[in-house]
C-alpha positions in Angstrom: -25.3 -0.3 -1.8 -27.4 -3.1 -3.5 -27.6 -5.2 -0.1 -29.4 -2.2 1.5 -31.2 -1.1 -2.0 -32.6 -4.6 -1.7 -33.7 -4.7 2.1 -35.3 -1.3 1.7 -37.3 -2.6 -1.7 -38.9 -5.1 0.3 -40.6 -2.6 1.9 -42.2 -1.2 -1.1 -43.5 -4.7 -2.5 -47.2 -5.9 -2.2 -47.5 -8.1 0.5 -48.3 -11.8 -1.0 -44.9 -11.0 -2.7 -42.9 -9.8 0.7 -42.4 -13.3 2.1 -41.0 -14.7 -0.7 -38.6 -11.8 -1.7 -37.5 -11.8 2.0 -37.1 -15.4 1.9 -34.6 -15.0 -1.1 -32.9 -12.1 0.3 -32.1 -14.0 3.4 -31.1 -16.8 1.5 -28.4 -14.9 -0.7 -26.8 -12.3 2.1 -26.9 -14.8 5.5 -23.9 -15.7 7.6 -22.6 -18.8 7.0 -20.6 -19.4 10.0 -20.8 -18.1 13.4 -18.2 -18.3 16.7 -19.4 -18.1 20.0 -16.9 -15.9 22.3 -18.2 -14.9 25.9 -21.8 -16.5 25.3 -22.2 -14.3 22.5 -22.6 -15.8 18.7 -20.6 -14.1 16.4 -21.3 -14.4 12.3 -19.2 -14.6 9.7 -19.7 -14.9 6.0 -16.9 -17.2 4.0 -16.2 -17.2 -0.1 -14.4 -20.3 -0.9 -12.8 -19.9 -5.1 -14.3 -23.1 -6.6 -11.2 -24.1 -7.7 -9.5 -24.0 -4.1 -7.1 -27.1 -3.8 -7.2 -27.7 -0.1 -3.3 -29.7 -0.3 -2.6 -25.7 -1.4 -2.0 -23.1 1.3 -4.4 -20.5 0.6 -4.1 -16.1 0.9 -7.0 -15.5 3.5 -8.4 -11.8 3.4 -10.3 -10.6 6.2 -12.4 -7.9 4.9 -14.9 -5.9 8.1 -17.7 -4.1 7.2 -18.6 -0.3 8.3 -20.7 0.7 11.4 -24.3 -0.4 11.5 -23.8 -2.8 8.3 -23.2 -6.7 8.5 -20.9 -9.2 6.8 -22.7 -9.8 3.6 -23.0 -5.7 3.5 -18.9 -5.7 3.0 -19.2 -8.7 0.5 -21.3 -6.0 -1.7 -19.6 -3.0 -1.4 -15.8 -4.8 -1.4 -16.7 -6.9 -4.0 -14.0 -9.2 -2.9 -15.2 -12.7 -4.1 -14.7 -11.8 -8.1 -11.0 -11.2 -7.0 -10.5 -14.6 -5.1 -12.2 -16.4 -7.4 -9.6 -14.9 -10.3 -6.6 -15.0 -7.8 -7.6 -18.3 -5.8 -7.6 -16.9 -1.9 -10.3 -17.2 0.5 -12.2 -14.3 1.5 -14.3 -14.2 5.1 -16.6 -11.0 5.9 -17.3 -11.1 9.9 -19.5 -8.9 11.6 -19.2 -6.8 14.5 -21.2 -6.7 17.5 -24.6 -6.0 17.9 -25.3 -5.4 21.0 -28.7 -5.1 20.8 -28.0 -2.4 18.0 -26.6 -1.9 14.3 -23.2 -3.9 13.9 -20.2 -2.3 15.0 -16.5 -2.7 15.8 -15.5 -1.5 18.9 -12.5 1.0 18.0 -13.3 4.2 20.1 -12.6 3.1 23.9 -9.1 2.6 25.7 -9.8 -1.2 25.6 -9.2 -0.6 21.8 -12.2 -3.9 21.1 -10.4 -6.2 23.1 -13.3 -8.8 22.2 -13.2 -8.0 18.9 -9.7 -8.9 18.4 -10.1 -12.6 20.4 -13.1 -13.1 18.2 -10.8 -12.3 15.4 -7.7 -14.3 16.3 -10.4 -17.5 17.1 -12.0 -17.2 13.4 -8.4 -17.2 12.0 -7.6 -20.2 14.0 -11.1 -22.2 13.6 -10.8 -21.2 9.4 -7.1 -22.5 9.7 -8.4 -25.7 11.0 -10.9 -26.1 8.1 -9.1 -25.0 5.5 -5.2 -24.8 4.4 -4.5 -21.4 5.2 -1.3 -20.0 4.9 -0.1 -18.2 8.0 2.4 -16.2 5.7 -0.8 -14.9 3.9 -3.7 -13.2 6.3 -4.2 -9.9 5.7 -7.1 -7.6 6.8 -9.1 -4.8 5.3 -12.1 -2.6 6.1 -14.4 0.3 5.5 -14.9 3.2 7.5 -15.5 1.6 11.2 -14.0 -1.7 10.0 -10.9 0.2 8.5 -10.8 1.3 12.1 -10.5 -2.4 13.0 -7.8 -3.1 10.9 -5.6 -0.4 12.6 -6.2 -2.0 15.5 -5.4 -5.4 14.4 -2.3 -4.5 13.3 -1.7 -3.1 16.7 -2.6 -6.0 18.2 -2.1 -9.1 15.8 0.9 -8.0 14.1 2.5 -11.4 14.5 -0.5 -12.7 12.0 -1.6 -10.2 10.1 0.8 -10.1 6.8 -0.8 -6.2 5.9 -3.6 -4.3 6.1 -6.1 -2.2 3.7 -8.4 0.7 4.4 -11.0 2.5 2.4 -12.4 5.9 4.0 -10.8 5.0 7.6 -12.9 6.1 10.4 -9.8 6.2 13.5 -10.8 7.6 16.7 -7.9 5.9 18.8 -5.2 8.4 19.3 -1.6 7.4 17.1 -0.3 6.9 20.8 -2.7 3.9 21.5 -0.8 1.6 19.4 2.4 0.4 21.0 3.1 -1.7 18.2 6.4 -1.3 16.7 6.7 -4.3 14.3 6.1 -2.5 10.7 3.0 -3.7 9.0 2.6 -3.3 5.6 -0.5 -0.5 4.9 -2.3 0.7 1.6 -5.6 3.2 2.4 -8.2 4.9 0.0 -9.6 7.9 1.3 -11.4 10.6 -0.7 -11.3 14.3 -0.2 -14.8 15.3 -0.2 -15.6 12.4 2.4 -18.3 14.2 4.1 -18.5 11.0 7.3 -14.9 11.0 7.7 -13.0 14.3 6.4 -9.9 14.2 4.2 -8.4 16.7 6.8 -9.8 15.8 10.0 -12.3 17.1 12.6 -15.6 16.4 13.9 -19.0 15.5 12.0 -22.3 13.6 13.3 -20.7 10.3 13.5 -18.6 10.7 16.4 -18.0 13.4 19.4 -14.1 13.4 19.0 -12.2 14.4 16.0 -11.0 12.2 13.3 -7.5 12.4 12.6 -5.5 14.4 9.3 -5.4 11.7 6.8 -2.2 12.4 5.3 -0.3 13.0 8.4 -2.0 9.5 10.3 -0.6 7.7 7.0 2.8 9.9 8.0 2.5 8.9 11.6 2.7 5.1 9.9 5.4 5.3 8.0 7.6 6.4 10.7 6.1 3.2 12.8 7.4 1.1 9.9 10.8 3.5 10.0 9.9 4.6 5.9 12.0 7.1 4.1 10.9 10.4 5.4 9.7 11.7 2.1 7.0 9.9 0.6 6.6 10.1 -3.4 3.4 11.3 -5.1 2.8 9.9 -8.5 -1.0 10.1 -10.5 -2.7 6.8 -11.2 -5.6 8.5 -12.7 -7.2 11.5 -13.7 -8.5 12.0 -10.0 -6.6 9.8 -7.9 -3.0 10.5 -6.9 -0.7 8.1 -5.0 1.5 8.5 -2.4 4.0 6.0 -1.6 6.4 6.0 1.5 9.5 4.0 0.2 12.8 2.5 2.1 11.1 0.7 5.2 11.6 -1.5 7.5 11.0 -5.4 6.3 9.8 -4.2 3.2 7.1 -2.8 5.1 5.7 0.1 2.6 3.2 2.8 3.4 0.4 3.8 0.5 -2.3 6.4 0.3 -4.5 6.3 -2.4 -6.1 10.0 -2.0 -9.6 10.5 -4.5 -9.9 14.5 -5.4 -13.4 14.6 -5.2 -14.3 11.2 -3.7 -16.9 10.2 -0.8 -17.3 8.0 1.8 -17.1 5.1 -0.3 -15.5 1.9 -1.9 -13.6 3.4 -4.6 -14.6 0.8 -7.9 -16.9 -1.3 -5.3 -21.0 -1.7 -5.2 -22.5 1.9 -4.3 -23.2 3.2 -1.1 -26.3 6.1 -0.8 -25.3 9.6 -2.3 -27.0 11.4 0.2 -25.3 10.2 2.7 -22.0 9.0 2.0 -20.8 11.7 -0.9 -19.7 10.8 -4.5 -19.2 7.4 -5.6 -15.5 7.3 -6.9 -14.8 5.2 -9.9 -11.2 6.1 -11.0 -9.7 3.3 -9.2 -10.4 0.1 -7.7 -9.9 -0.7 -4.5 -10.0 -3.8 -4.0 -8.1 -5.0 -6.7 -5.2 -2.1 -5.9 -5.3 -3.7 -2.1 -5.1 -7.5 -3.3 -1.6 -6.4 -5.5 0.0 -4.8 -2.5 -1.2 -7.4 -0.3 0.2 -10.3 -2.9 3.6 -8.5 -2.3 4.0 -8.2 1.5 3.8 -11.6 3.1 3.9 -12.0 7.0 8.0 -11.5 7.9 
């Protein structure tokens, strides 16, 4: 990912130059907001199009970045701002936790990241305040951990979250966590040679429990947004097929985008490292795919 490409370059510079470059790094891929919940500051990054009318409601996406990355990380890979300038939305990139460690979002315990989800709900109410958000229009998306997020947002804040989006989902809640019966509207991106977070499940050196089978979890959804049982497959490109669960509840459809061949990546975003995340996919664009789907499912 450039964001990481460029913090790692730093290292590599002559030292009268490191200052500066650090300087300008900082400068371009800082926070510019921040929440304090539980004495605890938590950042956010926001992307407001220059052409937002604030007497408008505005579309806000909340996009969450993957474990150990930051805000400004997602705003790279996700490449969300070049969409909401075109489409006129606002786009905000929080971060997880820290706890003295990389950022995360706390999806793996029974709590399901109760904190997480209050610091959530509180950014969508202080950006509400700011700005002229329309609370038809707040969707959620993430990557890998932060994918993980957005499951359990729409678990948890179905009543404001319109839909969600998720690229290379890392879930390690059981389906049986989420009590949630309201159908929420869901598109995911998930390639098959994902060597973080396998196409068909099981265990790798991110986590000790199992990931779940990708196409049955998306099954498992569509029955939560009572879908026609059969989903319908259909190619989008040469190495991306799409399956769509049709007939649901309040319009509530079900998509997997699945990548023959794709990583643990973005699909059409900035580039994550080879070596460790698999095959950058370009035969689709994520992002761009998510912000159509999301266009057509307002909050009901």
């Amino acid at each position: 990912m450039r964001v990481l490409g460029a913090a790692l370059a730093i290292v590599a510079l002559p030292v009268i130059i490191v200052p500066i470059e650090a300087v300008s790094y900082y400068v371009r891929n800082r926070s510019n907001g921040s929440i304090v919940y539980s004495g605890e500051k938590r950042d956010y990054l926001i992307h407001v199009p220059a052409r937002h009318d604030r007497s408008k409601p505005a579309p806000l996406v909340i996009s969450m970045h993957g474990g150990g990355l930051w805000g400004a990380a997602q705003k790279e890979i996700s490449q969300w701002n070049a969409v909401a300038d075109r489409e006129g939305f606002i786009v905000v990139y929080p971060s997880g936790a820290r706890n003295n460690g990389p950022g995360a979002w706390q999806t793996a315990t029974g709590s399901g990241g109760t904190e997480d989800v209050t610091f959530i709900s509180s950014l969508i109410d202080e950006l509400s305040a700011e700005y002229n958000i329309d609370p038809a229009r707040i969707y959620a998306d993430g990557l890998s951990n932060g994918a993980g997020m957005a499951f359990v947002l729409s678990c948890t804040l179905s009543h404001r979250i319109a839909a969600v989006g998720m690229v290379a989902a890392a879930h390690l809640l059981p389906w049986s966590w989420c009590t949630d019966t309201r159908p929420v509207p869901m598109i995911a991106f998930h390639g098959t040679a994902d060597p973080v977070v396998p196409y068909t499940g099981g265990k790798t050196w991110v986590a000790a429990r199992a990931f779940p089978h990708v196409p049955m979890w998306t099954a498992n959804w569509a029955r939560r947004n009572r879908c026609a049982p059969e989903p319908v497959d259909s190619p989008v490109a040469a190495n991306v097929t799409r399956r769509a669960y049709e007939g649901c509840a309040n319009n509530a459809s079900v998509e997997l985008y699945t990548i023959r061949g794709g990583g643990h990546d973005w699909p059409g975003g900035g580039p994550l490292p080879a070596w460790l995340c698999g095959p950058v996919s370009r035969g689709i664009d994520a992002t761009s795919e998510m912000w159509a789907f999301f266009r057509e499912h307002p909050l009901r």
